[in-house]
N, C-alpha and C positions, 0 to 999 in steps of 0.2 A: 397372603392378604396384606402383610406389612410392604412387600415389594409394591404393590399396584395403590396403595395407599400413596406412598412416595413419590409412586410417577402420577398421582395425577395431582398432589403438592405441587409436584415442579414445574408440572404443565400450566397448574394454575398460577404458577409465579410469572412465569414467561407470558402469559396472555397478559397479566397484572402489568407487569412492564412493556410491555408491546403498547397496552394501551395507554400510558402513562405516553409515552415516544409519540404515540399517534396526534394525542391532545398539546402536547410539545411544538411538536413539528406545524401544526396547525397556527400554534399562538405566534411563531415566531417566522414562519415564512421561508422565502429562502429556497435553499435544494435542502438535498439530505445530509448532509457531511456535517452539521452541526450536532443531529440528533441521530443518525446511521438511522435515520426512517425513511423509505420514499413512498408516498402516496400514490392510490391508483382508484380508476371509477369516480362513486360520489364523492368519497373525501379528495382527490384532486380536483374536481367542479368546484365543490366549496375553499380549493386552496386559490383556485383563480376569481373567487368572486371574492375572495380578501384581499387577496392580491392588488386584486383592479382598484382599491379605495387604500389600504395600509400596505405599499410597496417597501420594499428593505430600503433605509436610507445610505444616500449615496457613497460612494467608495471613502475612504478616512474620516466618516463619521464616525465611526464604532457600530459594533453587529449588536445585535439584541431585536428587540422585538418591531415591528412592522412601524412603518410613516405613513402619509398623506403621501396619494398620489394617482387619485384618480383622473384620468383624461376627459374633458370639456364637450365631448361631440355628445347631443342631444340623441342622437341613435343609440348610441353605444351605452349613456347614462340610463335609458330605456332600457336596453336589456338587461344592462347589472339589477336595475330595481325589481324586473317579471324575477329574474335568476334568485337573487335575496331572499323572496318569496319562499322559492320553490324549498330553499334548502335551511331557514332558519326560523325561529317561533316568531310571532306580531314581535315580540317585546325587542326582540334582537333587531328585528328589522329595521324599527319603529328608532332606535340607539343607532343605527349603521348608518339612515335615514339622516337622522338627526347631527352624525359626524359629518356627513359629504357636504351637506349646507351652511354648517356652521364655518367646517374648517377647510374647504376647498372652494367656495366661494360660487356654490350651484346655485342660490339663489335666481341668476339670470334666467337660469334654464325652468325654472316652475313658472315664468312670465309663458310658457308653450304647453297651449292645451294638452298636447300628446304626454308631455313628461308629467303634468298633475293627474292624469287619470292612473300613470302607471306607479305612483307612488301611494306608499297605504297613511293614510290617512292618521293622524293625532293633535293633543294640545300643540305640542311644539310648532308641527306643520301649520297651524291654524296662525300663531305666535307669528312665523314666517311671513306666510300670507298678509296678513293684516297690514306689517311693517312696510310691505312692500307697496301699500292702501293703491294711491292715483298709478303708482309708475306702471302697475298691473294695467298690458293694454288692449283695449274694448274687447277684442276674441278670446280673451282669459279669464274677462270676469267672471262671467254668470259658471263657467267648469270652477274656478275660483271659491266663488260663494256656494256649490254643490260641495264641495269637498267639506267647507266649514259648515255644510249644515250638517254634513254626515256627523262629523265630530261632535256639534251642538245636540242634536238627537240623541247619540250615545249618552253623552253627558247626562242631560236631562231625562233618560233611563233611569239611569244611575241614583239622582239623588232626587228627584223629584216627588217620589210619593214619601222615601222617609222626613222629606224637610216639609211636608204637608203637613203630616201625623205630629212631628216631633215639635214643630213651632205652634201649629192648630192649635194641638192639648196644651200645650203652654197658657195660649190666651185666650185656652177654654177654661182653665186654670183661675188664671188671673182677673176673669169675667164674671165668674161664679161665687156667690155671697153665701152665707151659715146664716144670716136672719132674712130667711126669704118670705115674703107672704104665701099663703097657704095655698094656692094655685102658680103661687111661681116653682113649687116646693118638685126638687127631682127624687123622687119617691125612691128608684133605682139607684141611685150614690147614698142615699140618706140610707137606706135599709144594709148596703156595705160597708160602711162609716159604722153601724150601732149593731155589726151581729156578737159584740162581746154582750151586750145586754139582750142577748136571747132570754125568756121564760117560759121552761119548755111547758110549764104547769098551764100556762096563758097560752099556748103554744102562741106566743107574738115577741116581735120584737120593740122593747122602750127608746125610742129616739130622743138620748140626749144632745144631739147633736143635729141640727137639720142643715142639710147641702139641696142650696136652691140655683136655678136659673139668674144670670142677671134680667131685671125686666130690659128688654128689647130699648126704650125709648133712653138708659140708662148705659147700654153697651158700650164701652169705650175705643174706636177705634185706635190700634198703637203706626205709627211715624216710623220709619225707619227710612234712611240717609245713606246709603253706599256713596262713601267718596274714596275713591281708585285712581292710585299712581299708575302715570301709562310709560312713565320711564322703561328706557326696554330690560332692566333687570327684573320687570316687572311681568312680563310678557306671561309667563303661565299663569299665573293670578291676576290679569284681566281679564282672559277665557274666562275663567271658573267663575270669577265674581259676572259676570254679563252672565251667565245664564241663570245662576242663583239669584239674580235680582230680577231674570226673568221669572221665574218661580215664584219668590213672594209677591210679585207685584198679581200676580196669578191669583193671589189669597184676600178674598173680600175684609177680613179682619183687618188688614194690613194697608196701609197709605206708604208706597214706597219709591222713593228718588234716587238716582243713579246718576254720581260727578264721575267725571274722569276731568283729570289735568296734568299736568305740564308745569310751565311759567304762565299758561293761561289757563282758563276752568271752562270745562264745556257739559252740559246737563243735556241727557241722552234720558231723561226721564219718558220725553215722548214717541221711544223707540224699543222703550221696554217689552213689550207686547212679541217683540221680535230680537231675540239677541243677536241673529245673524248680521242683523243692524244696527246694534249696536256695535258689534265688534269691526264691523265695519263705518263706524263710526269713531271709532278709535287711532290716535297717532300717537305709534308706539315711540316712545327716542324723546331725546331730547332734557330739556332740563327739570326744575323740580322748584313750584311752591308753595309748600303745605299751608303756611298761613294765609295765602288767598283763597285756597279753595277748602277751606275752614272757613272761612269770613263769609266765603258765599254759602256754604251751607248754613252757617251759622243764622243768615237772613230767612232761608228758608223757615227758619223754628218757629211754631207758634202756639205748639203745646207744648212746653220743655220734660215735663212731666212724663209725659208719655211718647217718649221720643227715644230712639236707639239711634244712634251715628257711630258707622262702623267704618275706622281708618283704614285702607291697605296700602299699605306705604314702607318702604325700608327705611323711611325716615332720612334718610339725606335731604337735610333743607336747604336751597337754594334761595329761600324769602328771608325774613326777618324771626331770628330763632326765637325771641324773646317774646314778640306779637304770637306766632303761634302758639308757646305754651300756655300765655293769661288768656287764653280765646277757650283752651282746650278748660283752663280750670273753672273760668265763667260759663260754659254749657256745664261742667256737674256741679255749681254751685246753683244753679237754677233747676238742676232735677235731670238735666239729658244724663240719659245711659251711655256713656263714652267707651265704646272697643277698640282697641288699637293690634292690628293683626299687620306682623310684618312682613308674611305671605299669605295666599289661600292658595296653597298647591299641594302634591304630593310631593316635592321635593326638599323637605324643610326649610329650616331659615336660610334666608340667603344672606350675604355680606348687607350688614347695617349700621346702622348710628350708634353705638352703644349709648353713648349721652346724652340723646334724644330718647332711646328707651329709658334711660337711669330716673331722665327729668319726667318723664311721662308715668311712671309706677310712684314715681315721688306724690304726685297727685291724683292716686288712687286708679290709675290706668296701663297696668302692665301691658307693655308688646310681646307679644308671641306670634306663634307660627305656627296656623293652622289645618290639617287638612280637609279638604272637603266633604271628610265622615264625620269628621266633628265639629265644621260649623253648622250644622243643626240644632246641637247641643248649646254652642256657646250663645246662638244666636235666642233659643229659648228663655235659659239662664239670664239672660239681658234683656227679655223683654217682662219677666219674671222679679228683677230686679235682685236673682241671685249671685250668688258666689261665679264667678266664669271655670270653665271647668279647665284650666291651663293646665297643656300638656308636661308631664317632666321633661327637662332639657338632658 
């Protein structure tokens, strides 16, 4: 018993390390004399579809693990991307994807209908797109704008019905009065609110408390202001916010406007309906500045009170530092709910201003970095005129 105990220890050591070597051999490429592993079947397919993007770098570089080095022909990027598919999860693909464009300069090649269909679809890819706006030419667009609706669809799966519910009740919240008239009176919340004064003697319950309806002619509608950096450090949080603005503007409660800017400001408020159009409406690059396109929302305000203006910006100011922060303290000295988020993405904060954040929490308006799960929340809380719920760093 102890003998075949033993051997199957050792056997299990040997698999242990075999497969340690396999995953080795994989990360670092190459033949086998680095790791005494050689690959065969599927894990050699997948050594050649690493290969074909992260090549060994060249002779007196030093050995270690894989380079840039995929080749330019629009065929051949074609099949790496069907092969990519076949052999690694969305999220891997979606990262491999995301390296051939960034760092080998493939861009040219999604200007051809064939190479956008064969690639899978994401923010980043939409990011891509958009940057590339006019140079994309006539036979690419509309495959172009199919790929970013895909994206845009997904999206607005995703957060759509919780940012309904979760900002709704907010300003169903904030709508609703405790001295209501006697037919404003919501019977159903009032009788929730008072079951500690149950009388089981009376079997009733005493409402010291009544939760009413606002009367309708009395409803406040709330303002809200997305003004979005198109800087390209910016590029996944101007997806997210273009469809999230698509959303609330979705929401009868809600009056809502969507800037995007540059060193210029361009209001895309009358494209909301459609963020595919917005976002192609959008020109990712270029410079940065916050106090014009604060000035101009600023004009926009005409109930300060009831108003949310949500920055996304890493804050790199290219205007006048000092104009933009008296502008930011004169909306909350007037009542505007001032957010300053220095991403809306899943990738957290990106490289920012520190002392534009520093100056900005100085006057009651911390920057953070927030995800798209949690602008629901934040965006509630601000319409609420709560605490913001900032994430720990």
């Amino acid at each position: 018993m102890t003998d075949e105990r033993d051997e199957r220890d050792e056997r299990d050591g040997r698999d242990g390390r075999d497969e340690r070597l396999r995953r080795w051999r994989l990360v670092l490429g190459g033949d086998a004399d680095g790791t005494g592993r050689a690959l065969a079947g599927r894990d050699a397919a997948m050594d050649r579809t690493l290969s074909a993007l992260y090549q060994q770098r060249p002779e007196g570089a030093g050995s270690g693990t894989r380079s840039a080095g995929l080749g330019g022909s629009a065929p051949q990027v074609a099949r790496w991307l069907g092969d990519i598919r076949s052999y690694f999860p969305t999220s891997v693909v979606q990262l491999m994807q995301q390296d051939a464009i960034e760092r080998l300069g493939l861009a040219r090649l999604l200007m051809e209908p064939e190479m956008l269909e064969a690639v899978e679809p994401d923010v980043h890819l939409v990011a891509t797109l958009i940057s590339l706006g006019k140079a994309l030419p006539e036979t690419t667009r509309e495959t172009a704008r199919a790929v970013v609706r895909k994206v845009v669809a997904d999206l607005e799966r995703r957060i759509a019905t919780r940012t309904r519910s979760v900002v709704g009740g907010a300003l169903d919240r904030s709508a609703r009065t405790h001295r209501p008239r006697h037919h404003d009176i919501d019977w159903d919340r009032t009788i929730r609110a008072n079951l500690a004064n149950y009388l089981p003697e009376q079997r009733t319950v005493v409402p010291e408390r009544l939760v009413g309806y606002a009367r309708a002619q009395r409803a406040v509608k709330k303002d809200v202001i997305l003004c979005i950096d198109q800087s390209g450090s910016m590029a996944a949080s101007v997806v997210h916010s273009s469809v999230f603005g698509a959303v609330l503007a979705s929401m009868h409660s809600l009056s809502t406007r969507l800037v995007v800017f540059d060193t210029s400001v361009v209001d895309l408020t009358e494209e909301l309906a459609d963020p595919v159009d917005v976002l192609f409406g959008v020109r990712l690059g270029g410079g940065t500045d916050i106090n014009r396109a604060l000035a101009y929302c600023q004009s926009k305000i005409t109930r300060p009170a009831d108003t949310v203006v949500v920055l996304i910006s890493d804050l790199y100011e290219g205007g006048i530092r000092t104009e933009m922060l008296k502008r930011v303290a004169a909306m909350k000295a007037a009542g505007v709910q001032f957010v300053a988020l220095l991403a809306l993405s899943d990738e957290g904060a990106p490289a920012y201003d520190r002392e534009h954040a520093g100056a900005l929490a100085a006057l009651g308006a911390p920057a953070f970095a927030c995800t798209p799960d949690l602008f629901p929340e934040v965006m509630a809380a601000a319409l609420q005129k709560q605490p913001l719920p900032i994430p720990a760093e």
